[in-house]
MARNU-887903 format. One record per residue (C-alpha): x, z, y; residue in three letters. Coordinates in steps of 0.25 Angstrom, whole numbers, plus 2048, in hexadecimal, padded with zeros to 3 digits. Example, Ala and Ser with C-alpha at 12.3 -4.5 7.8 and 13.67 -1.06 7.14 Angstrom:
<zalos>
83181F7EEALA 83781D7FCSER 
</zalos>
This chain:
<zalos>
9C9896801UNK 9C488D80AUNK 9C988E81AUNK 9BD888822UNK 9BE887831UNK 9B188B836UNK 9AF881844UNK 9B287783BUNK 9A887D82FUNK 99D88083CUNK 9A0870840UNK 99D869832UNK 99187282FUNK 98B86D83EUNK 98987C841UNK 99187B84EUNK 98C870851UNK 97D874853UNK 97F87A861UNK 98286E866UNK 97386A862UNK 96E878869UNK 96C87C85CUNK 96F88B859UNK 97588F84CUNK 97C89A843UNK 981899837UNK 9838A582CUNK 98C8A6820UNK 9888B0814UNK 9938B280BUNK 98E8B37FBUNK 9938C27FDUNK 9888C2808UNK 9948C3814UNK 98C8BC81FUNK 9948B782CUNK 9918AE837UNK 9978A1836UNK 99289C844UNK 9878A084DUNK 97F89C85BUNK 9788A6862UNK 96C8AC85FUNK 9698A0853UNK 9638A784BUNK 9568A9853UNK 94C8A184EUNK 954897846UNK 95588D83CUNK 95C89582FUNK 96288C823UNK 968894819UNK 97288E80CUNK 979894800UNK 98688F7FFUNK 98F8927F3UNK 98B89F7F4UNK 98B8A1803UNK 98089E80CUNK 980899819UNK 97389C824UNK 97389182FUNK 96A89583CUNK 965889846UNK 95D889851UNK 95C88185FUNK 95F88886AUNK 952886872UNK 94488586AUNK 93F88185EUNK 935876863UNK 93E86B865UNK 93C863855UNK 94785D856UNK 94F868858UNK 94A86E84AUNK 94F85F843UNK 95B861848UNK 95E870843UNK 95786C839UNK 96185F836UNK 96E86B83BUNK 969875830UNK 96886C825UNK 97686382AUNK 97D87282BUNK 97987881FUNK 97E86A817UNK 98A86B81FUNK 98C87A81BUNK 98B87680BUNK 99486C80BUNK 99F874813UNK 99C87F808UNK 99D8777FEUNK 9AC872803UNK 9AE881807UNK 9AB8837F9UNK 9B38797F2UNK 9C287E7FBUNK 9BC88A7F7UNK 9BE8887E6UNK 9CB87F7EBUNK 9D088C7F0UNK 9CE8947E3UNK 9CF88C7D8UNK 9DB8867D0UNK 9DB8777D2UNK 9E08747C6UNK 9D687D7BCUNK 9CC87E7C5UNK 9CB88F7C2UNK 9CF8997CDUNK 9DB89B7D4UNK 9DF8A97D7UNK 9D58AB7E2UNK 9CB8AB7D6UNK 9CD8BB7D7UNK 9C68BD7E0UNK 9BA8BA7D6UNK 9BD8C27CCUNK 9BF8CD7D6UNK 9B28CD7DBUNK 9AC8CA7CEUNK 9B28D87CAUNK 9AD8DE7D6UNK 9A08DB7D1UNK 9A18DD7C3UNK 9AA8EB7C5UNK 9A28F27B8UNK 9A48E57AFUNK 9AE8DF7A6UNK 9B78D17A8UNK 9C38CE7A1UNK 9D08C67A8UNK 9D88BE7A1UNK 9E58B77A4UNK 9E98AC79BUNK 9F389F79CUNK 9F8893794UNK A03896789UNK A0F88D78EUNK A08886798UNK A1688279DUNK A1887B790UNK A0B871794UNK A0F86E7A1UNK A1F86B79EUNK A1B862790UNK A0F85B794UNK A0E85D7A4UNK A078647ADUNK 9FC85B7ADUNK 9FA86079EUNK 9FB86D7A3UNK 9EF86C7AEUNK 9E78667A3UNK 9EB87379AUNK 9E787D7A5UNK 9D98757A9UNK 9D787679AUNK 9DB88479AUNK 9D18867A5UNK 9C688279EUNK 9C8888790UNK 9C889579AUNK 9BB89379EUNK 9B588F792UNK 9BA89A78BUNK 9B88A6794UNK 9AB8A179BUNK 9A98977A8UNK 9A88A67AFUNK 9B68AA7ADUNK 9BD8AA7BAUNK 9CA8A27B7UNK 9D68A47C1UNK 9E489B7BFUNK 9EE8A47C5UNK 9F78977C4UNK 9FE8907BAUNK 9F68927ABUNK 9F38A17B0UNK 9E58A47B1UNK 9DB8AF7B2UNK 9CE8B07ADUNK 9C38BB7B1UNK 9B98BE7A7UNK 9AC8C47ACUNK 9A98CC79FUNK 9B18D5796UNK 9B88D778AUNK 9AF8D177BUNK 9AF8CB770UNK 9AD8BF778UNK 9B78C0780UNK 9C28C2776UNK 9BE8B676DUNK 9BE8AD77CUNK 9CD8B277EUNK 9D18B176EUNK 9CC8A3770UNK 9D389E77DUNK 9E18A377AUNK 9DF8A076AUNK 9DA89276BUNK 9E4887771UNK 9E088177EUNK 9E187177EUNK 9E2865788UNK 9E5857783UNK 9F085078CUNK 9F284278BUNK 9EF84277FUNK 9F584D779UNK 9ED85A777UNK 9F686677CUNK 9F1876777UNK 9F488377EUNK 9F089077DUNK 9EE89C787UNK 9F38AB788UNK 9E98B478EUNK 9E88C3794UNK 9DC8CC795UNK 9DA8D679EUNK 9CD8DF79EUNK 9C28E27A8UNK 9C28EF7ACUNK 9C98F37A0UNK 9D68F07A5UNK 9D58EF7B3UNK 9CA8EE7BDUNK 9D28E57C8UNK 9D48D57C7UNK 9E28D47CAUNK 9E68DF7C1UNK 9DD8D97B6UNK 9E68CC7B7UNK 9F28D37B7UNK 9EF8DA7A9UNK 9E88CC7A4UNK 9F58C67A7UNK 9FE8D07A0UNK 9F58CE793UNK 9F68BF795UNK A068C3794UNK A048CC789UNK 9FF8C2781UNK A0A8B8784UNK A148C277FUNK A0C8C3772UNK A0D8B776AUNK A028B875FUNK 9F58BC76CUNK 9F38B2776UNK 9EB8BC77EUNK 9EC8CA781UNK 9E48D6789UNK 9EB8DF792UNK 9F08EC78CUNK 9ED8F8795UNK 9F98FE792UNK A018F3798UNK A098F77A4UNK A068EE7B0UNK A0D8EB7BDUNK A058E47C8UNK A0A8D67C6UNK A038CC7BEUNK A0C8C67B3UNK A178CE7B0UNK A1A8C87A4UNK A198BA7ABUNK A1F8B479EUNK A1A8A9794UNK A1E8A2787UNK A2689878EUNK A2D8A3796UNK A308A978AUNK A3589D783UNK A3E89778FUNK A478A3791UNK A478A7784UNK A568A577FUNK A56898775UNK A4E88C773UNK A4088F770UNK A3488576AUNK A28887762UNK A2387B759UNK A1787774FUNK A1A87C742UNK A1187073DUNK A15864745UNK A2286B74CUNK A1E86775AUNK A2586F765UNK A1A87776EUNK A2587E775UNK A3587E77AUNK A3B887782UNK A4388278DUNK A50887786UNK A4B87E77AUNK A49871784UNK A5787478BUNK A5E87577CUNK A57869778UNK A5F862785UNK A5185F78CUNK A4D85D79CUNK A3F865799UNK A3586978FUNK A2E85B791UNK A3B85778EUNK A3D85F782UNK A2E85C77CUNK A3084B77EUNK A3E84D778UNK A3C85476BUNK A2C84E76CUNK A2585E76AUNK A2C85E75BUNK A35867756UNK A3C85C74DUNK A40853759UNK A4B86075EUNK A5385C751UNK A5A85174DUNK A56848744UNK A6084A739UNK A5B858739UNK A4C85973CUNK A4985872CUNK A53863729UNK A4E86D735UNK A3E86A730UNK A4186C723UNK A4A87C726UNK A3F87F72EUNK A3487D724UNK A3C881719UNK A3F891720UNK A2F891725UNK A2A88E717UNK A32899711UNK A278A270BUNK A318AE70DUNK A328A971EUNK A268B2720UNK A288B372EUNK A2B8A4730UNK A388A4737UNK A43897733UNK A51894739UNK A5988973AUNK A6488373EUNK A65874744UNK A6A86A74EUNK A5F86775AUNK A61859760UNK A6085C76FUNK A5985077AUNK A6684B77DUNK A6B849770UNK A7385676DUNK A7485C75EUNK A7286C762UNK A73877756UNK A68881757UNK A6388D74DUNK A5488D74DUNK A4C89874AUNK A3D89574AUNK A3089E747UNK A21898741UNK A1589F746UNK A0889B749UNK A02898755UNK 9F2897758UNK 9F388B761UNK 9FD884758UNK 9FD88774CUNK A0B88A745UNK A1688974FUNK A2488D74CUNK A2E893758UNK A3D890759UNK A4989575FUNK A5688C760UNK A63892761UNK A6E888766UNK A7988C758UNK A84889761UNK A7F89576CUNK A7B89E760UNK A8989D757UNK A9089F766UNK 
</zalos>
């Protein structure tokens, strides 16, 4: 939104200042919704007057000139002439600006997609389109915390501008796109539920989302939630609200990174009840909790109760000491022996559900031998292949 005083708007246009030239004028402003409103007026302009007319971003402005005595005088007509033309310039240059505050006031500076005074088009758009279909969607980054803590938050603007873009490639440069802050967005759909649709969605959450940072290519992947136009719900804000609780849904669910909204669902008018994620989850969860490649063994995610028992300031800290491998949390005399347990268990053909557990010494930052059970899990992931998860249990705390 824009906060234009208008004597100064009257001043740079030269509209106020054509009386001092005994030059009659008025000026008219039409709204695209066909509002029209007086900006500024002489009396009786409009009679027998000059009438220059422009479309302005959708709005259009009438400007009236005339001199206050006759028209004989020539030079009188060059100069309203020269007035016009300097006013009407004027006038699109201050709408251009107008309009330019105008997009800094609704748009996200970082993404460049609507903040949440974007509603406002959805809103009209459904006023206008109250017997058609639109879907609403609300999706975020899977541990976009972990991004910004072990690469930085310049990584992280990187991974949302990305995000942004893989948005409006896949549902349609159309979509309207809302960041509600953070890596929570909106997006509105114009059209309803297909075939299409459902293999845009399968392809957004299934597929990994990837930037390369200095170097280094970094992968992500997306929850979504789906909420249906009319079918459940024919107000925006509600429609968010049950999009959200799919996209919460779908967290809780491991094996469906996107979800609809279930009818029978019990609501209360707040967005985000379960305002909970995989990082939540994992850093109040009692024990030390990490998930590694089964293939190369490299850590993808430690709980803050794993970076504390490994004596470390912060997961950065954490990822530098042990170097995102597995190996580094043991010491050497002992890396060989806790690989080759672990394989051992996993290949078991009767292990059908891939479980192992061991017991081992983890050598911590500051040099301290620390005896823990571990119990770890391989399962399969669609972004990363095999990936095994582990709990540590300090012996000393389990025996006592």
């Amino acid at each position: 939104m824009a906060i234009i005083d208008i004597r100064i708007f009257l001043k740079d246009a030269n509209v106020s200042n054509l009386e001092d030239q005994d030059i009659l004028c008025g000026l008219i402003h039409t709204e695209g919704d066909g509002t029209a409103s007086e900006v500024y007026g002489d009396e009786n302009y409009r009679k027998d007057a000059l009438v220059i007319s422009r479309e302005i971003y959708g709005d259009h402005w009438t400007l009236y000139l005339r001199p206050e005595g006759s028209w004989v005088n020539p030079w009188i007509m060059v100069l309203i002439t020269w007035a016009g033309l300097l006013t009407a310039l004027t006038l699109a240059v201050l709408a251009r600006r107008n309009a330019r505050l105008r997009r800094m006031g609704t748009t996200d500076p970082l993404t460049g997609v609507y903040n949440r005074t974007g509603d406002w088009m959805v809103r009209h758009y459904l006023e206008e389109h109250e017997n058609g279909q639109a879907l609403v969607l609300a999706v975020d980054i899977d541990n976009f915390k972990i991004i910004n803590d072990v690469y930085g938050h310049e990584a992280g603007d990187e991974a949302l501008c990305q995000f942004t873009r893989d948005m409006k490639e896949t549902f349609g440069q159309s979509a309207v796109i809302t960041r509600n802050g953070g890596d929570e967005f909106i997006i509105f759909c114009g059209y309803g539920w297909s075939r299409k649709a459902a293999e845009a969605i399968d392809r957004f959450t299934e597929n990994p989302h990837l930037i390369t940072y200095k170097g280094k290519e970094i992968r992500f992947s997306a929850f979504l939630g789906l909420a249906r136009y009319p079918e459940h719900d024919k107000d925006y804000r509600s429609l968010c609200i049950k999009a959200d609780y799919a996209l919460y849904g779908a967290k809780l669910n491991g094996k469906s990174r996107w979800k609809e909204f279930d009818s029978e669902l019990r609501l209360k008018d707040t967005r985000t009840q379960l305002g909970f994620n995989l990082t939540d989850i994992g850093n109040e969860m009692p024990g030390a909790i990490a998930v590694y490649g089964a293939d190369d063994r490299s850590i993808l995610f430690a709980s803050s109760t794993l970076v504390e028992l490994m004596e470390c300031d912060s997961l950065d800290d954490f990822m530098k000491y042990t170097k995102m491998s597995l190996d580094r949390i043991f010491p050497d005399s002992e890396k060989a022996a806790a690989r080759a347990a672990i394989d051992r268990q996993l290949e078991n053909p009767f292990n059908r559900h891939r479980f192992y557990f061991i017991t081992a010494n983890i050598l911590t930052k500051k040099g301290n031998l620390c005896p823990v059970e571990i119990r770890g899990h391989r399962s399969h992931n669609a972004n990363y292949g095999d990936v095994i998860y582990i709990f540590l249990y300090e012996k000393e705390q389990k025996e006592s």
